[in-house]
KESEDREN-263749 format. One line per field, with one value per residue (C-alpha): residue in three letters; x, z, y; residue number from 1. Coordinates in steps of 0.25 Angstrom, whole numbers. Each point is the difference from the previous one (the first is absolute). Example, Ala and Ser with C-alpha at 12.3 -4.5 7.8 and 13.67 -1.06 7.14 Angstrom:
% residues 2
aa <- c(Ala	Ser)
x <- c(49	6)
z <- c(31	-2)
y <- c(-18	14)
i <- c(1	2)
% end
This chain:
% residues 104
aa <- c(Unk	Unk	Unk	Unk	Unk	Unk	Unk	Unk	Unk	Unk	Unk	Unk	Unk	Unk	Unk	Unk	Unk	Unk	Unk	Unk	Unk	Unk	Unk	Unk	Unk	Unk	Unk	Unk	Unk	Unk	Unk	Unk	Unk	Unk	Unk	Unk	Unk	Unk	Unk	Unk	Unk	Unk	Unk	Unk	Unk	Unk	Unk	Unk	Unk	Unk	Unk	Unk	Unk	Unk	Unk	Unk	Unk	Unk	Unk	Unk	Unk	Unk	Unk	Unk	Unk	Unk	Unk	Unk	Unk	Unk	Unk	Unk	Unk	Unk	Unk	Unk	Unk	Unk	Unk	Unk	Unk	Unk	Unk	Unk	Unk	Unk	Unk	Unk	Unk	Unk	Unk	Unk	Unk	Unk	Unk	Unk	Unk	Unk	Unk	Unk	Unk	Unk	Unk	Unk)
x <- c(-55	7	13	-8	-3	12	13	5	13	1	-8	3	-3	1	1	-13	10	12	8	3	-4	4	-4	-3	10	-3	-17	-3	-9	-10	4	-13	11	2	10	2	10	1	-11	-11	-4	8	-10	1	10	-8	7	14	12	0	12	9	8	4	-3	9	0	-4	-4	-3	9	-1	3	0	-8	-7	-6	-7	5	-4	8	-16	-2	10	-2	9	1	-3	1	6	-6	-1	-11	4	-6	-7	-10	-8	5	14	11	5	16	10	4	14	7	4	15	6	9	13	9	12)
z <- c(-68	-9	-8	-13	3	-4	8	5	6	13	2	9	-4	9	-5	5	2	5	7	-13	0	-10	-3	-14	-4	-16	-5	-15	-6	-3	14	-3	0	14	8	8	9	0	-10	9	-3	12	9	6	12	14	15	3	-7	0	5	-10	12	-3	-15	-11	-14	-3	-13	2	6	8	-5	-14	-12	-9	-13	-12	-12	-7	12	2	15	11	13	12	9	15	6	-5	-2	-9	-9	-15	-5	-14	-6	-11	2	-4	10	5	-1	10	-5	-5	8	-10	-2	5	-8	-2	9	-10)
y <- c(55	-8	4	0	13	10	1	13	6	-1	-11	-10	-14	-15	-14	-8	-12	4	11	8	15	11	15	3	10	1	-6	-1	10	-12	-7	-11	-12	-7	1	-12	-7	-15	-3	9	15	10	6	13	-1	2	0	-3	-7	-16	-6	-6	-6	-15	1	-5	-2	16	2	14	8	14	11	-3	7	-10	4	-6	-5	15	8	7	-6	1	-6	1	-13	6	-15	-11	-14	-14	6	3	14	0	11	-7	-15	3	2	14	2	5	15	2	9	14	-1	15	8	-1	10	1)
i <- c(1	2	3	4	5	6	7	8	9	10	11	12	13	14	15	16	17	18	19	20	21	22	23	24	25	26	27	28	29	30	31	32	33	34	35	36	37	38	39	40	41	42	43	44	45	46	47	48	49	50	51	52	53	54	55	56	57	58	59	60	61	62	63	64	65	66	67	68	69	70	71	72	73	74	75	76	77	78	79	80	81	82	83	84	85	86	87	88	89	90	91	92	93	94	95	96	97	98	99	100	101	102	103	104)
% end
């Protein structure tokens, strides 16, 4: 299966080259782009966690949602790694936090 075909929520997606996982919380109505991490398309995720025990540099971090450019895919970092996420060739973002109202 590759990620040509269309995301969906609640998928769970895993780098082929390093320890990065994530579960698709938002897809795009079209989903035919790639999501990939580190320049490779994300495979579905099979068996048990890889360690990330010993690795520095993370570029993507747990427990953070990226999302595209046009806020229309949302993916949430299960395991961290050094793989950058990108859907379509261009660089996924870390999602802003939403501010809270005021309490005055």
């Amino acid at each position: 299966m590759t990620m040509s075909t269309p995301l969906r929520a609640g998928e769970q997606l895993a780098s082929a080259d390093c320890t990065v996982r994530v579960v698709v919380v938002r897809a795009p109505a079209d989903g035919e782009a790639v999501l990939a991490c580190g320049g490779s398309p994300m495979v579905p995720a099979t068996g048990g966690r890889p360690s990330t025990a010993g690795i520095t540099g993370l570029v993507t971090l747990i427990g953070k949602r990226y999302v595209n450019e046009s806020d229309t895919l949302e993916v949430l970092c299960t395991s961290p790694g050094v793989g950058e996420l990108s859907y379509d060739g261009v660089p996924l973002t870390v999602k802003a936090a939403k501010a809270l109202p005021a309490s005055d």
